[in-house]
C-alpha positions in Angstrom: 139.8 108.2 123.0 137.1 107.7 120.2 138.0 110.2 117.3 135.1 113.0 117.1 133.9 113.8 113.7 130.3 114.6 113.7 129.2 117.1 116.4 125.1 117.5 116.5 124.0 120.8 118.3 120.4 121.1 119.2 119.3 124.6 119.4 116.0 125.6 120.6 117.9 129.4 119.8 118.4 130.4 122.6 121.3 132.2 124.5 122.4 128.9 125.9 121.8 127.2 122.8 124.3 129.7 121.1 126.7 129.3 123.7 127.0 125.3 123.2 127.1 126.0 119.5 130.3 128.6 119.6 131.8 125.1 121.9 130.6 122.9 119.1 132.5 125.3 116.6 136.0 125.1 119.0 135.5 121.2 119.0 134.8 121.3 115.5 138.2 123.0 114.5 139.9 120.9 117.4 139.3 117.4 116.3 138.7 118.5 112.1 134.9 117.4 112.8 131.5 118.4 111.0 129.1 120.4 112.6 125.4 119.5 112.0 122.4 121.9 113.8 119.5 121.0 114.7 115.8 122.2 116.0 113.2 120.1 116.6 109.4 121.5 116.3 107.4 119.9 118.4 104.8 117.5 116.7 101.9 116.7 119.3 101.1 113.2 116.7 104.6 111.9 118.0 104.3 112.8 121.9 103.7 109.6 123.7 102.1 110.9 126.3 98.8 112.1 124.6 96.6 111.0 122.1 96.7 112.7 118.4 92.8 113.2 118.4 92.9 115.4 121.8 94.6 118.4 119.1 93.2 120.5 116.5 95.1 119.8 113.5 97.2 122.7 112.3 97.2 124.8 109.1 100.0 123.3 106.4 100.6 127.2 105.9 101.7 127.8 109.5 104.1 124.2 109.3 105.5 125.4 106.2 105.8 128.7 107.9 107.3 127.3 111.0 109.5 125.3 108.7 111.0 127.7 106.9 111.6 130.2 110.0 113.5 127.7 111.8 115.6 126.7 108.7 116.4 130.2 108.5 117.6 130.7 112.2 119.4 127.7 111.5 121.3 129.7 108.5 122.0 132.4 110.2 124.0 130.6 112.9 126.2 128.5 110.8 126.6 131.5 108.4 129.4 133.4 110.1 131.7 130.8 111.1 134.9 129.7 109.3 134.8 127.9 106.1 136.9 125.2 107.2 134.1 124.1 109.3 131.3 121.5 107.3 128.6 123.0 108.8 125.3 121.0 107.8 121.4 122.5 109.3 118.1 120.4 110.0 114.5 120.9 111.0 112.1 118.1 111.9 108.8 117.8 113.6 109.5 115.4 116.3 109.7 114.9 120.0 112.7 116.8 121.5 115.1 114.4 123.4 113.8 110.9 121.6 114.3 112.5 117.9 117.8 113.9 118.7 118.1 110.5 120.5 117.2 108.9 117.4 118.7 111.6 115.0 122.4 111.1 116.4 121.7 107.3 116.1 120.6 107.6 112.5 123.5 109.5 111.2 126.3 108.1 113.1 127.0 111.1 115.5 130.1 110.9 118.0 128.9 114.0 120.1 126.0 116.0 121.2 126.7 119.4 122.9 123.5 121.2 124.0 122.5 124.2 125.8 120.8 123.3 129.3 118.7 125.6 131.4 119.4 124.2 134.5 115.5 124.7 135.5 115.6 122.9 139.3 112.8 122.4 141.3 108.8 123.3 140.2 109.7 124.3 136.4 111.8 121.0 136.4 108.9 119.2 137.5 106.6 120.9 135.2 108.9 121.4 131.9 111.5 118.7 132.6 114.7 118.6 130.6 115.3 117.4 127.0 119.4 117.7 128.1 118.6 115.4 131.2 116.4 112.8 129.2 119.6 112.9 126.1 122.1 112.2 128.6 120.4 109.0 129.1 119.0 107.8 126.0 121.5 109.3 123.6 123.6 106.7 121.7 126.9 109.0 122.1 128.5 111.3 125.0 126.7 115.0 125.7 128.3 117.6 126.5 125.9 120.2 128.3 126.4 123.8 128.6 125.2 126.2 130.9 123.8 129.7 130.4 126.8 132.2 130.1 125.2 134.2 133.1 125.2 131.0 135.5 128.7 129.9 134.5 129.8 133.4 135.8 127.8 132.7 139.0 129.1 129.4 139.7 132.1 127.2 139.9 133.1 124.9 137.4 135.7 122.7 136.3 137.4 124.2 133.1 139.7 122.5 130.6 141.6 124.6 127.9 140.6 122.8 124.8 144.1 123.8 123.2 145.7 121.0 124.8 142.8 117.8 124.8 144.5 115.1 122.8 143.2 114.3 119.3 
């Protein structure tokens, strides 16, 4: 088993998001590893899909606002955890799953745990799933985590973290 020292969380803060970042933290402690947030803001010059001239550009006062709102989500979360944890926080304008894709890659990253919304059918479709595209393009193994709520509702195997080997 590969030894886990660098744990990327991509939060898009929400509940699910928070949930896979309190199993980043018991990893974290687990294995001894670092624990690096993320959020992406979506940058319609780096979507693929569409050309940069079909938007109207935006204001640098609302990027720098936008900016410094998500660094300080990003400070609250890692605020009240346990100092023993290196807890690092980043923002980038990007493209969700291809700049976490690419973010891991960069900085050497030996797991991903996300939140995932399990969206099925027409919202699938429509919204698709940055967790779904990562699990295929990301350059590491990524632990997805369902919302609280549909854990309850459904069953799953469980593994009691205590006792993975190191």
């Amino acid at each position: 088993m590969t030894h886990i020292t660098r744990i990327l969380v991509p939060t898009d803060f929400s509940t699910t998001a928070d949930a896979a970042l309190e199993y980043a933290f018991v990893l974290a402690e687990r294995f001894g590893a670092s624990v690096q947030l993320l959020h992406v803001l979506e940058d319609p010059f780096v979507i693929d899909e569409m050309a940069a001239d079909g938007y109207v550009l935006e204001e640098p006062a609302l990027r720098s606002a936008m900016l410094e709102d998500a660094r300080e989500r990003l400070a609250h979360r890692a605020a009240p955890h346990d100092q023993a944890i290196r807890i690092g926080t980043d923002v980038l304008f990007g493209h969700g799953a291809q700049t976490i894709a690419q973010y891991a890659a960069e900085r050497g990253i030996d797991m991903i745990v996300m939140g995932t919304h399990g969206r099925t059918g027409v919202a699938h479709l429509l919204l698709g799933s940055i967790a779904e595209r990562l699990v295929r393009t990301a350059p590491c193994p990524v632990l997805t985590v369902r919302h609280p709520r549909e854990r309850k509702e459904r069953t799953e195997l469980a593994y009691d973290v205590d006792h993975l080997p190191a």
